[in-house]
C-alpha positions as CSV (number, residue, x, y, z in Angstrom):
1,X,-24.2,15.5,-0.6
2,X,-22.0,17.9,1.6
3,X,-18.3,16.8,1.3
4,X,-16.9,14.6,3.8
5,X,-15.0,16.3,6.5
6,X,-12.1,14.3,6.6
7,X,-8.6,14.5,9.3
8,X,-5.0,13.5,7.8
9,X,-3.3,11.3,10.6
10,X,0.5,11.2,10.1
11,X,2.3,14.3,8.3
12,X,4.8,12.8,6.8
13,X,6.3,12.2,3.3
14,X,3.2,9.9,1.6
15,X,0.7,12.1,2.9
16,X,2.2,15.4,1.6
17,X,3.2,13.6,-1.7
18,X,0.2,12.1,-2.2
19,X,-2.9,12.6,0.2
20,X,-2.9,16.2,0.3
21,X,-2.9,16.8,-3.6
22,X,-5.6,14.1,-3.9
23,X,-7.6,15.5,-1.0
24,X,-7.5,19.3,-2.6
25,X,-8.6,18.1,-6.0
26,X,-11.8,16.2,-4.7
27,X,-15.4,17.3,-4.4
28,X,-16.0,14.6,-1.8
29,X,-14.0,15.4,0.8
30,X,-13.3,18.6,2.9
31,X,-9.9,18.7,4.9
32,X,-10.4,20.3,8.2
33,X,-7.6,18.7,10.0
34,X,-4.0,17.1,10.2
35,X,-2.7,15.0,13.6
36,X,0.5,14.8,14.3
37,X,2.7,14.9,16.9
38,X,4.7,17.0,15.1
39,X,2.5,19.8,14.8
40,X,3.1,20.5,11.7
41,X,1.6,23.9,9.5
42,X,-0.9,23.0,6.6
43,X,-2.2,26.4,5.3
44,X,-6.1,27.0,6.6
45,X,-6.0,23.7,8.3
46,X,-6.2,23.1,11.8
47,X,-3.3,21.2,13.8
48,X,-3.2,18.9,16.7
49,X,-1.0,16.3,18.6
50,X,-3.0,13.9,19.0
51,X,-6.5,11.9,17.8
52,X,-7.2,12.7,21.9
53,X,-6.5,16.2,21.3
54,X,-8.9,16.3,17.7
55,X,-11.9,14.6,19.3
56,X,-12.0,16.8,21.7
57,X,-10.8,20.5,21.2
58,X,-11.1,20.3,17.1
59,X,-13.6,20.4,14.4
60,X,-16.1,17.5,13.7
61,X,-14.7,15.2,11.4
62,X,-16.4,12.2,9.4
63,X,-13.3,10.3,8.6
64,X,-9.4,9.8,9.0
65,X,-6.8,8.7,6.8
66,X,-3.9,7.3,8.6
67,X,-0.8,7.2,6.8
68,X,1.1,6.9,9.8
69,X,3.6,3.8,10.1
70,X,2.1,0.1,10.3
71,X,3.0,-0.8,13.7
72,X,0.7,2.0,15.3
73,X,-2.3,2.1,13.1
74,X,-4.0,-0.4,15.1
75,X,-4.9,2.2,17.8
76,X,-5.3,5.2,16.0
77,X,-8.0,3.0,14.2
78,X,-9.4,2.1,16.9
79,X,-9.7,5.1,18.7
80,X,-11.4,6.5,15.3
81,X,-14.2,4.0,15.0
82,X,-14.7,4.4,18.9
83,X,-15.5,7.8,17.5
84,X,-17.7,6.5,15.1
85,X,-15.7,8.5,12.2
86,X,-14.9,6.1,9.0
87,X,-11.3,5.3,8.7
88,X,-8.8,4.6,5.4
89,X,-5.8,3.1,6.3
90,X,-2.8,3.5,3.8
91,X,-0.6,0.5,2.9
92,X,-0.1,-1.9,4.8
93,X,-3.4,-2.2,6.7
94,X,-1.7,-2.8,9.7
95,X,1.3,-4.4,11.4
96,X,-0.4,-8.1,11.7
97,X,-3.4,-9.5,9.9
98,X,-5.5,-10.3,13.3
99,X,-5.4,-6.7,14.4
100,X,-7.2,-6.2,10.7
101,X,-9.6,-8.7,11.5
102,X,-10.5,-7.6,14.9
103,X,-10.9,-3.1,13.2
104,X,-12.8,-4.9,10.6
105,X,-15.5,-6.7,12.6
106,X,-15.3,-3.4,15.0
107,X,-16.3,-1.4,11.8
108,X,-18.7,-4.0,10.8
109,X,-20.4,-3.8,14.4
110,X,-20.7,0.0,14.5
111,X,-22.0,0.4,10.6
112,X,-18.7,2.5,9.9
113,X,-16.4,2.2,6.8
114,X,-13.0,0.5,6.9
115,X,-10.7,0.8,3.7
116,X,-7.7,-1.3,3.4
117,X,-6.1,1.7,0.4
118,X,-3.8,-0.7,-2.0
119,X,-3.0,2.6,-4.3
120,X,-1.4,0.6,-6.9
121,X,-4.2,-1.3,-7.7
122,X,-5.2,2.0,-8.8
123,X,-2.7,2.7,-11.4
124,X,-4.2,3.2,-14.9
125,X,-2.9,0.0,-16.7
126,X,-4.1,-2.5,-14.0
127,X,-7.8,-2.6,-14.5
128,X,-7.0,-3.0,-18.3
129,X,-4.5,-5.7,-17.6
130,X,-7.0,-7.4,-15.6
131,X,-9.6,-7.8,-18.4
132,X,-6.5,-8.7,-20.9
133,X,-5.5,-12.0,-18.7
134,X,-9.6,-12.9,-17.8
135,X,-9.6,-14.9,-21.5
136,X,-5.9,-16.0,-21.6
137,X,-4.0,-19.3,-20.3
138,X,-1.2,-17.8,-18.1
139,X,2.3,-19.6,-18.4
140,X,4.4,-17.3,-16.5
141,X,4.7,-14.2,-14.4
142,X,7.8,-12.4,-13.5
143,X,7.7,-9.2,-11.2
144,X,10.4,-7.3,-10.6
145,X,10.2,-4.2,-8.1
146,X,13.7,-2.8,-7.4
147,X,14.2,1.0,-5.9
148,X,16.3,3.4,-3.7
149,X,15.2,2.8,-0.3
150,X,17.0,6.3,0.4
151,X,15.0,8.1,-2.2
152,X,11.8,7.0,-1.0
153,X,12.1,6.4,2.9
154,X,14.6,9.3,3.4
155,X,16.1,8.8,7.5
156,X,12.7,6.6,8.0
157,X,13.7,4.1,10.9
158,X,10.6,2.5,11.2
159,X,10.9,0.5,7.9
160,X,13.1,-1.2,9.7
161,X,11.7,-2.5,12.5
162,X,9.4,-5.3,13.2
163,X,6.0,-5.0,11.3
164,X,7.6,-2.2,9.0
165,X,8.2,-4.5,6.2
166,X,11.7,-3.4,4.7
167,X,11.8,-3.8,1.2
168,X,8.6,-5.6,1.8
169,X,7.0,-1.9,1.7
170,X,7.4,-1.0,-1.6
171,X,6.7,-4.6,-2.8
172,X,3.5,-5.2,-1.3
173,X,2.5,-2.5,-3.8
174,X,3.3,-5.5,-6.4
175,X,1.5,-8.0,-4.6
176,X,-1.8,-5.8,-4.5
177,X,-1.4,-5.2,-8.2
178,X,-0.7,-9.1,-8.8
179,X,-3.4,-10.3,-6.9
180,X,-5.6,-7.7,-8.7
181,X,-5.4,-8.9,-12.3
182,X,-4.3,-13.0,-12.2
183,X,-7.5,-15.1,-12.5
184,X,-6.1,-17.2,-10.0
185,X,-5.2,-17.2,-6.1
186,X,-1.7,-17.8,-6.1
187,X,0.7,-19.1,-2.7
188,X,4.5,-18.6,-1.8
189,X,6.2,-22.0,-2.3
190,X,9.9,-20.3,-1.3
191,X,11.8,-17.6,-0.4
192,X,15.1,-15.9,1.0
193,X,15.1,-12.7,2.7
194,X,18.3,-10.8,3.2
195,X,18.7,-8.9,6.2
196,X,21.1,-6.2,6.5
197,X,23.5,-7.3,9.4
198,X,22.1,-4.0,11.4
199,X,18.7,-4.6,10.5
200,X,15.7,-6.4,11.8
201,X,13.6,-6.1,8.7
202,X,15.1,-7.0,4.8
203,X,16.6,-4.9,2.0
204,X,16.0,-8.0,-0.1
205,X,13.9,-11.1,-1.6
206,X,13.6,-13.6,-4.1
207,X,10.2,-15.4,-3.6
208,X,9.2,-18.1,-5.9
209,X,5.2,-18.7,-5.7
210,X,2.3,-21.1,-7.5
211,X,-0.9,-20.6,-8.8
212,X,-3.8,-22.9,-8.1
213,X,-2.8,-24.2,-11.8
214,X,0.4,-24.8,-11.2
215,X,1.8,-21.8,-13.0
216,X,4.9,-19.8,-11.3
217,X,5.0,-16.4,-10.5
218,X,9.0,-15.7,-9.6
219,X,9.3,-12.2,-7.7
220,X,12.4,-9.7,-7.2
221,X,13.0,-7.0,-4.4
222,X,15.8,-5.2,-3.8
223,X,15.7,-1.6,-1.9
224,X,19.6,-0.9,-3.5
225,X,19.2,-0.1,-6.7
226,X,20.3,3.6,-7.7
227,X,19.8,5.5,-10.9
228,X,16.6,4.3,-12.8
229,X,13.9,2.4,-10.6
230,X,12.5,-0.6,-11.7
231,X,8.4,-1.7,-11.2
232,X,7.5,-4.1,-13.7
233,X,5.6,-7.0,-14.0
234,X,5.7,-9.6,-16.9
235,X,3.1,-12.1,-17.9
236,X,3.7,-14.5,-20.5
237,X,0.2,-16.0,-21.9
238,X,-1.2,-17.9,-24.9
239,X,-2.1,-14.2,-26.6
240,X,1.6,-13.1,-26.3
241,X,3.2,-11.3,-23.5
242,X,1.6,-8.3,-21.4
243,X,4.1,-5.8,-19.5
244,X,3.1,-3.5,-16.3
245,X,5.8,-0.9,-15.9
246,X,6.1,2.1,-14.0
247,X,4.1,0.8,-10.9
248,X,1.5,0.0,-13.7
249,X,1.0,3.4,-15.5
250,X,2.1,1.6,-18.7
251,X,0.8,-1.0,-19.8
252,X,2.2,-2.8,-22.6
253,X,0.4,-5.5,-24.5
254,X,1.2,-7.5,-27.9
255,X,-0.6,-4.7,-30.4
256,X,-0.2,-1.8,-28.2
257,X,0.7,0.5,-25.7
258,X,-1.2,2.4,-22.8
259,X,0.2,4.9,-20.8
260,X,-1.9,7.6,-18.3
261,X,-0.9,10.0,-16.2
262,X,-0.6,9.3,-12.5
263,X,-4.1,8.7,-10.8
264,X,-4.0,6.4,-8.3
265,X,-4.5,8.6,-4.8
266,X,-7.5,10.3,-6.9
267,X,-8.5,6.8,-7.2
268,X,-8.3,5.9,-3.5
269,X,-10.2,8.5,-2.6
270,X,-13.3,8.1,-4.9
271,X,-13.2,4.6,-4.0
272,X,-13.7,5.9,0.1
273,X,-16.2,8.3,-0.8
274,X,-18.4,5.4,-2.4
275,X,-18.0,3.5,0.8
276,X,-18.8,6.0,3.0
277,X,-21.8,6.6,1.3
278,X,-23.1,2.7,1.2
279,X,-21.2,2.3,4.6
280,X,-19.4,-0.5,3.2
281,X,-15.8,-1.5,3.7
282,X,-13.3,-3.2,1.7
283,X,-10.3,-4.5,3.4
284,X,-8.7,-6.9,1.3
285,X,-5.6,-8.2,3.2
286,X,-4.4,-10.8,0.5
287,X,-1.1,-8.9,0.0
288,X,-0.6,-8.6,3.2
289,X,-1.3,-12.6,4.1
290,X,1.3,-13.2,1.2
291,X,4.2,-11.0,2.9
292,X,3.6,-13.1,6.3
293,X,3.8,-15.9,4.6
294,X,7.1,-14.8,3.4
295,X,8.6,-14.1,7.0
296,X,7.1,-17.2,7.7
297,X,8.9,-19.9,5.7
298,X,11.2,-17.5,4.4
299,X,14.7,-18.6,4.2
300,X,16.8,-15.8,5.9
301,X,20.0,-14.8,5.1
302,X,22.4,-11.7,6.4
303,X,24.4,-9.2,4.1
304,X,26.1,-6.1,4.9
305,X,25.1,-3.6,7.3
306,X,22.8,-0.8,5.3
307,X,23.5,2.8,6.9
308,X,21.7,6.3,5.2
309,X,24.8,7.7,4.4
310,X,25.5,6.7,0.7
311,X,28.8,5.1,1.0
312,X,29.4,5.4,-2.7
């Protein structure tokens, strides 16, 4: 099978972290474009302003990635299965869950592949976790995700604006991995969100939730920590205690330890490729229902005013 020709949407930091490596180092896709309005300069890859301007001055393409910001995926998508080229859409899926439903059923009705891309579902200890807690009785699940928010989303304004999530970004990451390995759907029974006083989106949460057995799952986010980072989740079981850490590269269970090397955009991508070729899609929004719910019955509270500039 010839490689998928495949367009990056969105130049920014995630894509030339992570989706460029991950696209050079697969056999099943070909890059022969970036979009963004930027122009930017990828070496031997074509550049254009706009999806307009790809469809119809640059080469055929089979697919887009879009790791542009939430709140303007919905028409890029679009516009993409319009074209009928298959579309992978980084985390979040999108800025609301109905404008998910409505690309999914427009990808349904035009045989093309959606992929809602949770990449930390894709970390090496999570699919070992998963089979771990399948035999177990859960009692308790802690997950703490706290990080720099200027280390990672250097002078990036649209975290924090409506539909960009705030600290909500980096946690959904923990929400994909938890609803990936607990046997059980589990629902937010509380929270309290703390807004910066000159934001409109939180640096902060602690969110308590429930399983459908009655078993609590307490959750920590805070974009202000400096120095180490922390992504861990605990789960306390019958068998003795398991331990996600480092965004679930290590995995740490009562008689030993795994740890593997980061692979979870190599992941992603072999994941698409199989879609594409069953033209199937796979857009699982539970993480995303779980953060709404969040700014739903969220208590919110206001701190001080976050600014880039480090004060310390």
């Amino acid at each position: 099978m010839a490689p998928v020709r495949i367009a990056v949407v969105g130049l920014g930091k995630i894509a030339r972290d992570q989706h460029l490596p991950a696209l050079a180092g697969s056999p099943d896709f070909q890059l022969v474009a970036v979009v963004d309005p930027a122009l930017p300069s990828v070496e031997d890859v074509a550049s254009f302003g706009s999806l307009a301007a790809l469809f119809r001055d640059g080469p055929a393409v089979d697919a887009v990635v879009l790791c542009t910001p939430p709140q303007v995926r919905y028409a890029l998508a679009r516009e993409a299965l319009e074209h009928g080229v298959h579309v992978f859409l980084e985390k979040p899926p999108g800025a609301t869950l109905a404008e998910v439903a409505v690309l999914e059923q427009q990808a349904e009705a035009g045989g093309l592949t959606l992929f809602a891309g949770w990449h930390s579902q894709h970390a090496a200890g999570v699919e070992p976790a998963r089979a771990w807690l399948a035999t177990r009785r859960i009692d308790r699940v802690a997950i703490t995700w706290r990080e720099d928010v200027r280390v990672w989303h250097p002078g990036q304004e649209w975290v924090w604006e409506p539909g960009g999530l705030g600290v909500f970004d980096p946690g959904i990451n923990a929400l994909s991995i938890a609803t990936r390995i607990l046997p059980n759907a589990f629902f937010l029974t509380s929270a309290t969100l703390s807004f910066p006083a000159n934001r409109a989106a939180p640096i902060a949460a602690a969110l308590q939730f429930a399983d459908s057995d009655g078993v609590p799952i307490a959750m920590d986010l805070d974009w202000r920590q400096t120095g180490p980072q922390t992504w861990d989740i605990v789960v306390q079981t019958d068998g003795g205690t398991l331990k996600l850490s480092k965004g679930g590269d290590v995995l740490t269970l009562p008689d030993q330890t795994l740890t593997a090397d980061d692979r979870e955009y190599a992941g992603l991508y072999a994941r698409f490729a199989t879609l594409i070729r069953e033209r199937g899609r796979d857009v699982d929004t539970r993480p995303l229902r779980l953060v709404a719910d969040a700014f739903l019955i969220g208590r919110q509270e206001r701190v001080e005013a976050f600014e880039w500039a480090d004060p310390s």
